[in-house]
C-alpha positions in Angstrom: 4.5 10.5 -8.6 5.9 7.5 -6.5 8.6 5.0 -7.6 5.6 2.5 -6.8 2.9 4.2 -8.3 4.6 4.7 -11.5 6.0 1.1 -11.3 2.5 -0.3 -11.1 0.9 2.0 -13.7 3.8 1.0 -16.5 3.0 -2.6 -15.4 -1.1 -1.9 -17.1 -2.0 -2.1 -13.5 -5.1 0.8 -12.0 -4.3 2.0 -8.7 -7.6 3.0 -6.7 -8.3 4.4 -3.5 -11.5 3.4 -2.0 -13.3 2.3 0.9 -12.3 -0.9 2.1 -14.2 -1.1 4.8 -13.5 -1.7 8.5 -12.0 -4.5 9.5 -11.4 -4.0 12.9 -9.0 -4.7 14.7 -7.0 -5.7 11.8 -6.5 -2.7 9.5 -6.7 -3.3 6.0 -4.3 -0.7 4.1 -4.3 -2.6 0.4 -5.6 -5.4 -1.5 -4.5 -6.3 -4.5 -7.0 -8.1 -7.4 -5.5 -9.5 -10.3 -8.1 -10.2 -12.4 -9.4 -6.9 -12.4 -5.2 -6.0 -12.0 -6.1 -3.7 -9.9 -4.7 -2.2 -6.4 -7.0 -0.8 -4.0 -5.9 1.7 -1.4 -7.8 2.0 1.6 -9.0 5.8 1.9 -9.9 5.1 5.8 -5.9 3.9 6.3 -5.0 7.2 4.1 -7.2 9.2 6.2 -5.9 7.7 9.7 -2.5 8.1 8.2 -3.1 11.9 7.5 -4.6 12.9 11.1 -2.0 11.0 12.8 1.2 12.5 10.7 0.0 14.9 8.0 0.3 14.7 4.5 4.0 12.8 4.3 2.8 10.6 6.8 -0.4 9.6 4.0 1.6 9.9 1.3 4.4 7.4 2.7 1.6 4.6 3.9 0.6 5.1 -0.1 3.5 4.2 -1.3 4.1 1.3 0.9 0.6 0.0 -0.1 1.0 0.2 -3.7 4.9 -1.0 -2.9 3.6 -4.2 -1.3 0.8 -4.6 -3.4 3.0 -4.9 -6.2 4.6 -7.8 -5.0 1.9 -9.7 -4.8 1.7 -8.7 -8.6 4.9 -10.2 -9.1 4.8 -13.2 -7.4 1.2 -14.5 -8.1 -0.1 -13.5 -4.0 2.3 -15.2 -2.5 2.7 -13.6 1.3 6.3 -13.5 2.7 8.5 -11.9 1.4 6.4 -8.7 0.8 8.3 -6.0 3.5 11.6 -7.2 2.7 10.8 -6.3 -1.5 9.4 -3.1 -0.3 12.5 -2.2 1.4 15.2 -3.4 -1.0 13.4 -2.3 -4.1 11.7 1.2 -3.1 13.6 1.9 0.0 10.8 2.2 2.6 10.4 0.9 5.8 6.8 -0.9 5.8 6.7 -0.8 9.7 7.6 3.0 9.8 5.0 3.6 7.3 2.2 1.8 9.4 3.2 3.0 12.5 0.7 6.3 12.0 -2.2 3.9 11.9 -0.9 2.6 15.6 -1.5 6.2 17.2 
């Protein structure tokens, strides 16, 4: 299990994966909804991810998602800010982690 992952269950919050639809050209990785205090993975990203670099390559764009989903958790939504909490708290580059969807 992932630092992030087990960060957001011990905060009560699900973590999901489902479709999140297209939403080209923008790709939507995460959403986070707090009144259901929920975070949604998107299994398209995930998939992408895992054709581009394999199983690490998924499984680091997960923990990125659920990393920056949780800060949204912790600061009410609010947007900046998100990459550099991902890096300082969980040590992961948000940019490397995306950069499989970009192949």
């Amino acid at each position: 299990m992932t630092a992030p992952l087990a960060d957001a269950l011990a905060a009560g919050l699900r973590v999901e994966i489902a479709d999140l639809g297209d939403w080209a050209p923008a790709r939507l990785v995460s959403e986070y909804d707090p009144r259901e205090r929920t975070i949604r993975v998107n299994e398209r990203a995930l998939a992408r991810a895992e054709g581009s670099g394999g199983e690490a390559a998924r499984d680091a764009l997960f923990a990125a998602a659920v990393a920056h989903e949780l800060y949204h958790h912790a600061v009410g939504g609010a947007e900046g800010g998100a990459d550099a909490f991902v890096r300082e708290r969980y040590g992961i580059d948000p940019a490397r982690a995306a950069s499989v969807l970009r192949r």
